[in-house]
C-alpha positions as CSV (number, residue, x, y, z in Angstrom):
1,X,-13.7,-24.4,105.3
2,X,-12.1,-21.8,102.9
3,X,-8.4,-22.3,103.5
4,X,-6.1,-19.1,102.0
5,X,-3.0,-18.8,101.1
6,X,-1.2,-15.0,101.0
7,X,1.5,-13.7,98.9
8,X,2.4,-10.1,100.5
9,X,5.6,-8.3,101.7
10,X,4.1,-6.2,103.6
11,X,4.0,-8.0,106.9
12,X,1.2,-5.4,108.7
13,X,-1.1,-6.6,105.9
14,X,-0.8,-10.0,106.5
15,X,-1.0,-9.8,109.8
16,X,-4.2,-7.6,109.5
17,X,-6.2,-9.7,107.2
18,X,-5.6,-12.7,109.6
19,X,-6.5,-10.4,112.6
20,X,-9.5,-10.1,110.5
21,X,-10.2,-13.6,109.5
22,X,-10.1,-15.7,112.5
23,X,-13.3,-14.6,113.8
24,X,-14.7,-16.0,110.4
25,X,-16.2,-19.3,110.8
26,X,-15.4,-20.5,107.1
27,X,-12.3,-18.9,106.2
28,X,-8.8,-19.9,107.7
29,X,-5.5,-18.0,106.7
30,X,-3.0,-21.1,106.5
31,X,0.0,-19.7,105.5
32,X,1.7,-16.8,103.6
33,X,4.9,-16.0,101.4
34,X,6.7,-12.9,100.5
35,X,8.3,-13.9,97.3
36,X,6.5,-15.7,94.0
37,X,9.0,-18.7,95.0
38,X,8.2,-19.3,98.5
39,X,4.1,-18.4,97.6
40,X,4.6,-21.9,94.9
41,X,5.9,-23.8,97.7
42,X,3.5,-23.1,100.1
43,X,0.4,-24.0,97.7
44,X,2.2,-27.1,96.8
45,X,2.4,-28.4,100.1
46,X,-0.7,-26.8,101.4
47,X,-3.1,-26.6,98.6
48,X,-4.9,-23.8,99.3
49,X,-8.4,-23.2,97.8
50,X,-7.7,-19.7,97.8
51,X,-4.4,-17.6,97.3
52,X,-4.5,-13.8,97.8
53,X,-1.7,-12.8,95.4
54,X,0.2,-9.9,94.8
55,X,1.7,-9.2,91.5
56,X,4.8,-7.4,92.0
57,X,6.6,-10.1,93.8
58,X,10.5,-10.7,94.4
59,X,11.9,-13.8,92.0
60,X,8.7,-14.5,90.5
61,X,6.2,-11.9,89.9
62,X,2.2,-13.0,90.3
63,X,1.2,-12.8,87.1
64,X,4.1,-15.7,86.4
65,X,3.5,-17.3,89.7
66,X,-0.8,-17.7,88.6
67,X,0.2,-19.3,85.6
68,X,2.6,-21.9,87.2
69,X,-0.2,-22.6,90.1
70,X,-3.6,-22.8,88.0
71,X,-1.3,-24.9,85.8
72,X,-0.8,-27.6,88.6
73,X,-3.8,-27.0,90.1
74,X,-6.4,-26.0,88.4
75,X,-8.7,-25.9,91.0
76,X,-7.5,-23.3,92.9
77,X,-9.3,-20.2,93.2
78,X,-6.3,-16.8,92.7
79,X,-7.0,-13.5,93.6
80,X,-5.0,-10.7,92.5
81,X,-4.2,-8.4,95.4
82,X,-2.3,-5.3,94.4
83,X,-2.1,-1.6,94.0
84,X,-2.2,-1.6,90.9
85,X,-5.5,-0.5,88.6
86,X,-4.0,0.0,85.4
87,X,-5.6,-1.9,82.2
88,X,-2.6,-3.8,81.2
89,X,-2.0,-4.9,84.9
90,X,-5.9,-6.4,85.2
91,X,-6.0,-7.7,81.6
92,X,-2.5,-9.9,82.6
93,X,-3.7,-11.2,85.6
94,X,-7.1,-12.1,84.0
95,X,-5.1,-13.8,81.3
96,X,-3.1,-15.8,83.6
97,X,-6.2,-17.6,85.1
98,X,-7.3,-15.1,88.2
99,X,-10.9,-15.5,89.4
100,X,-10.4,-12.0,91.2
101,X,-9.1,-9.0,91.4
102,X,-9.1,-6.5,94.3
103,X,-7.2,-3.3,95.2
104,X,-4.9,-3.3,98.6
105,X,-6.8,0.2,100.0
106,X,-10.1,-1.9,99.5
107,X,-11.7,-2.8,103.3
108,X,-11.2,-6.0,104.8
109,X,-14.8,-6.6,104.1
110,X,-14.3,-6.2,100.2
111,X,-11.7,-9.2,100.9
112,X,-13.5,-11.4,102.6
113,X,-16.5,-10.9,100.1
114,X,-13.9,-11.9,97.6
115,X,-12.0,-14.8,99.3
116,X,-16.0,-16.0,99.2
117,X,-17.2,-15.4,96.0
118,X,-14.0,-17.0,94.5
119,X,-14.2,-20.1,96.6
120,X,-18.1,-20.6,95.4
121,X,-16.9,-20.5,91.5
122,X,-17.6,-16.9,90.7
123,X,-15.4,-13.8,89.9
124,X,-14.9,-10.8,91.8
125,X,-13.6,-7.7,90.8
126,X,-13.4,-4.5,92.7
127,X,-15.8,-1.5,91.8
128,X,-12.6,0.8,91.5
129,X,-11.1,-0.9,88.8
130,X,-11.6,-0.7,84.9
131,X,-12.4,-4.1,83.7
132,X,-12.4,-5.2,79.9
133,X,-15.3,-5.1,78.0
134,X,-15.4,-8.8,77.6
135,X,-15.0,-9.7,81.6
136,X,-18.1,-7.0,82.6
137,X,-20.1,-8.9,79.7
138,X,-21.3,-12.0,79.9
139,X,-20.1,-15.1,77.2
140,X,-23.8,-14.5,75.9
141,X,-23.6,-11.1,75.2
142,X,-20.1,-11.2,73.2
143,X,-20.1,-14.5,71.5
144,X,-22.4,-15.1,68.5
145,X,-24.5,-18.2,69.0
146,X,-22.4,-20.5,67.0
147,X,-19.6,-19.2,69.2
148,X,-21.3,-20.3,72.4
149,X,-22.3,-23.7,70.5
150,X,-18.3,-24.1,69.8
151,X,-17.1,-23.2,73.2
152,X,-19.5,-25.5,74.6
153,X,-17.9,-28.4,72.6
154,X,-14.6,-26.7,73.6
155,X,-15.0,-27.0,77.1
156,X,-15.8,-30.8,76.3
157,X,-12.5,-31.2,75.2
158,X,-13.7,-31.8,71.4
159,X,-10.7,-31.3,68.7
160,X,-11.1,-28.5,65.9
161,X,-11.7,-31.3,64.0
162,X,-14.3,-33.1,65.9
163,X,-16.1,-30.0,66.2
164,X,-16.0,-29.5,62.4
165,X,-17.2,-32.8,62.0
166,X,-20.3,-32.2,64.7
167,X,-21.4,-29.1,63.5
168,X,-21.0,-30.3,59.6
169,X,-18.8,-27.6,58.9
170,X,-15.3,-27.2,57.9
171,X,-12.1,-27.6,59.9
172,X,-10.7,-23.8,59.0
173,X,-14.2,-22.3,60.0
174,X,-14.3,-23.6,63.3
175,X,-10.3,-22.3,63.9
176,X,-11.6,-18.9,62.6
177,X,-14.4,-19.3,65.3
178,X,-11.6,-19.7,68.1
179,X,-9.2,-17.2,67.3
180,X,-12.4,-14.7,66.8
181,X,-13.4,-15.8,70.5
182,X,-9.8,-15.4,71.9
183,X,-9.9,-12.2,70.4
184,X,-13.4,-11.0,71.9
185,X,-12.6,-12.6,75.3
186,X,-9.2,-10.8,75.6
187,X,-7.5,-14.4,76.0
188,X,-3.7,-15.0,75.0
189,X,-4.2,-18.0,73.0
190,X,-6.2,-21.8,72.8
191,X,-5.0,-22.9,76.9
192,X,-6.8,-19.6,77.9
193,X,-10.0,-20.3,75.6
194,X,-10.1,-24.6,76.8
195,X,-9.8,-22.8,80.9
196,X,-12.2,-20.4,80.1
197,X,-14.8,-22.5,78.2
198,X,-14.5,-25.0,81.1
199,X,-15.2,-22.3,83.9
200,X,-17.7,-20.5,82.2
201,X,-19.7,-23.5,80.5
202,X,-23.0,-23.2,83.5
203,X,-23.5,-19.9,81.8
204,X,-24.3,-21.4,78.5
């Protein structure tokens, strides 16, 4: 079973997508907040595998509040669910750890293909948004090979300097390496490139 969490203010929203949902076999609404406070407190005590969250958000915004909840739980699945299409807004939310990304006007069926795709380890982005050049690539087609060889090692949990020492070369290449793939991935720094290495690692 796919259990959900939802962050919305919009109470005619909520109550639609659960309208929605209970006639689903696999996927169970159990609980919802209105504020990025209330949303951490409910996947604390319910540990959702999935949270639908919004990013404009009373007391903590989503993009904060994805951070805070993939930090404690890594394995939970987030889902941005907002209005909002612009670059900077996706690139944040993809930054902060989100698996998905889908637009409030998309159908119910667009969420429940996302709630699913999510839960089974993949991302899902809606067709109506612009994504970054590195997210609608895959890791093979922007990393060089010794990239890919690195981030491999990366996702292992391997050092800079264990890496240099496996690969026989030196400690200061292997740094260049990661801050070229932070770069090319669109990351915000080494935490985003270890997450991503370890999510992405069955493509390599």
């Amino acid at each position: 079973m796919i259990t959900v969490a939802i962050a919305e203010d919009h109470q005619a929203l909520i109550d639609g997508i659960k309208s929605y949902v209970k006639y689903e076999d696999d996927i169970t609404v159990i609980g919802h907040a209105n504020n990025g406070e209330a949303l951490l407190k409910l996947v604390r005590l319910r540990q959702p595998k999935v949270v639908l969250c919004d990013i404009r958000m009373p007391k903590l915004d989503g993009i904060e509040a994805t951070k805070i909840i993939l930090k404690e739980l890594p394995h939970t699945k987030v889902v941005a669910f907002t209005m909002f299409d612009q670059d900077d807004a996706v690139k944040q939310m993809l930054a902060a750890g989100a698996q998905g990304y889908i637009l409030k006007n998309s159908s119910l069926e667009v969420v429940l293909e996302a709630i699913r795709t999510v839960a089974d380890g993949r991302t899902y982005f809606d067709k109506k948004i612009h994504l970054p050049d590195a997210e609608r690539n895959s890791s093979k087609s922007v990393l060089s090979s010794r990239e890919r060889e690195i981030l491999q090692l990366v996702a292992k949990g391997h050092t800079s300097h264990q890496i240099a020492d496996e690969l026989f070369i030196g400690k200061s290449t292997v740094d260049t390496h990661r801050k070229n793939m932070i770069r090319k991935l669109g990351l915000s720094g080494a935490g985003e490139l270890l997450r991503y290495a370890v999510e992405k690692k069955y493509e390599f």
